[in-house]
PLY file of the C-alpha trace (Angstrom):
ply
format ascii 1.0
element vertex 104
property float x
property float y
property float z
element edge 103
property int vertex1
property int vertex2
end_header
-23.09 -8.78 -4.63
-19.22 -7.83 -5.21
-18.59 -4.81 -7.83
-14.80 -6.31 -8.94
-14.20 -7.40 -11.90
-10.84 -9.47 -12.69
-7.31 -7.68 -12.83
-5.57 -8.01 -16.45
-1.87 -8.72 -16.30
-1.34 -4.66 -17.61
-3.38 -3.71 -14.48
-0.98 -5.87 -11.95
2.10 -4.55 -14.22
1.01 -0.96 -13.43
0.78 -1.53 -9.65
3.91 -3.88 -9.57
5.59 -0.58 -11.56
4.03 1.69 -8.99
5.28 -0.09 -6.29
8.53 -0.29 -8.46
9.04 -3.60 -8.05
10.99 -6.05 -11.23
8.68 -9.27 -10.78
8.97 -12.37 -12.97
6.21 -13.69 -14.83
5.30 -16.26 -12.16
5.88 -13.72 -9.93
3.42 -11.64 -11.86
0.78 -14.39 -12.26
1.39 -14.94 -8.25
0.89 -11.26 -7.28
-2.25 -11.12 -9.31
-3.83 -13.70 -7.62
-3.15 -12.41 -4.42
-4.41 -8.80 -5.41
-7.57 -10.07 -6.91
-8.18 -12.29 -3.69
-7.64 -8.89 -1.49
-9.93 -7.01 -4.01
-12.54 -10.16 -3.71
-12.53 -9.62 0.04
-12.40 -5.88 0.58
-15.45 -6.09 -2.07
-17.55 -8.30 0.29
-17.50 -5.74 2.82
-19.78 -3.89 0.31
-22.65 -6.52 1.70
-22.86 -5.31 5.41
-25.32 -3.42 6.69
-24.25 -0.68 8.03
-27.50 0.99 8.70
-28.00 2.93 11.98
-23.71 2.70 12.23
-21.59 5.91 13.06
-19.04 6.59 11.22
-15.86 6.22 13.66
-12.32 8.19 13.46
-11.16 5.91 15.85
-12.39 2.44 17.60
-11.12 3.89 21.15
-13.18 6.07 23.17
-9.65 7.45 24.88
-7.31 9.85 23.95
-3.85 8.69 23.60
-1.92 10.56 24.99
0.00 9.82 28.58
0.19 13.06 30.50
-1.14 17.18 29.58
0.95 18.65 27.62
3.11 20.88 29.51
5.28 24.00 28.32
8.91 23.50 29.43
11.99 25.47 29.20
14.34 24.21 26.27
17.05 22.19 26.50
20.24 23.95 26.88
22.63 24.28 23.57
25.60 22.62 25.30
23.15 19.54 26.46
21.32 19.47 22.79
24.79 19.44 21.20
26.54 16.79 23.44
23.39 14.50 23.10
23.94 14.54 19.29
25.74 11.80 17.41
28.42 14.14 15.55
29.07 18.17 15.67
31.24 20.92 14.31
31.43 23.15 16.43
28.36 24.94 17.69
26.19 22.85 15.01
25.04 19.50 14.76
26.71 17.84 11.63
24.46 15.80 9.63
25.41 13.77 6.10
25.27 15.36 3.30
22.01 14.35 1.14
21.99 16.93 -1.72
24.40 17.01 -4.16
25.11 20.43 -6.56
22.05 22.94 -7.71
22.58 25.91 -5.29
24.39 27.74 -3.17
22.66 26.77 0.16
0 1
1 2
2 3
3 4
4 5
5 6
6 7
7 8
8 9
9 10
10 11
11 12
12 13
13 14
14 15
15 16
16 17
17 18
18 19
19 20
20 21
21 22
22 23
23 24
24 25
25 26
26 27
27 28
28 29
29 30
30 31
31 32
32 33
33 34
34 35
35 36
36 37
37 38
38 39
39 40
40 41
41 42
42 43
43 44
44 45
45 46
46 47
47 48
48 49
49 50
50 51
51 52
52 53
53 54
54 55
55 56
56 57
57 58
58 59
59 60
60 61
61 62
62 63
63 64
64 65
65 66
66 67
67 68
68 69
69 70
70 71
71 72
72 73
73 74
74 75
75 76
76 77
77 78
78 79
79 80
80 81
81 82
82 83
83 84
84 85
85 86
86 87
87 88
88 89
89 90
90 91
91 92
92 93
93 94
94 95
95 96
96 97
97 98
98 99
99 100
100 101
101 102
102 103
């Protein structure tokens, strides 16, 4: 038997605020529904048995990757550089994301 009890409104509020999201009421009343309907079903896996089951990291018995990893030489500056979108000079430029608060 299922451990969840219903969501209050303040409890959907909280998530819709974590998720920072501006819902409506109906929206609200919408999204709690849905949530408690996800909640209802994760809450039913509670009732398989799971006794004698591994615990898996993975479902695949394979590794993913394609080929061994391989140490190569590195690319050359003058290949890295005309490969990238924009430069100045001997750098790659790249947009500005901080503003102010250093010297850096």
């Amino acid at each position: 038997m299922g451990t969840t009890t219903d969501l209050t409104m303040q409890q959907v509020q909280h998530v819709a605020a974590l998720a920072r999201l501006a819902l409506t009421d109906e929206e609200m009343i919408a999204i709690g529904k849905d949530l408690q309907a996800i909640l209802h079903h994760v809450d039913k896996l509670s009732e398989v048995d799971v006794t004698g089951v591994k615990p898996l990291t993975s479902p695949h018995s394979h590794c993913s990757r394609l080929h061994d990893d391989m140490a190569e030489p590195p690319l050359a500056a003058k290949t890295v550089l005309d490969l990238a979108p924009a430069t100045e000079g001997d750098f790659i430029a790249v947009p500005k994301v901080l503003t102010g608060g250093g010297d850096a």
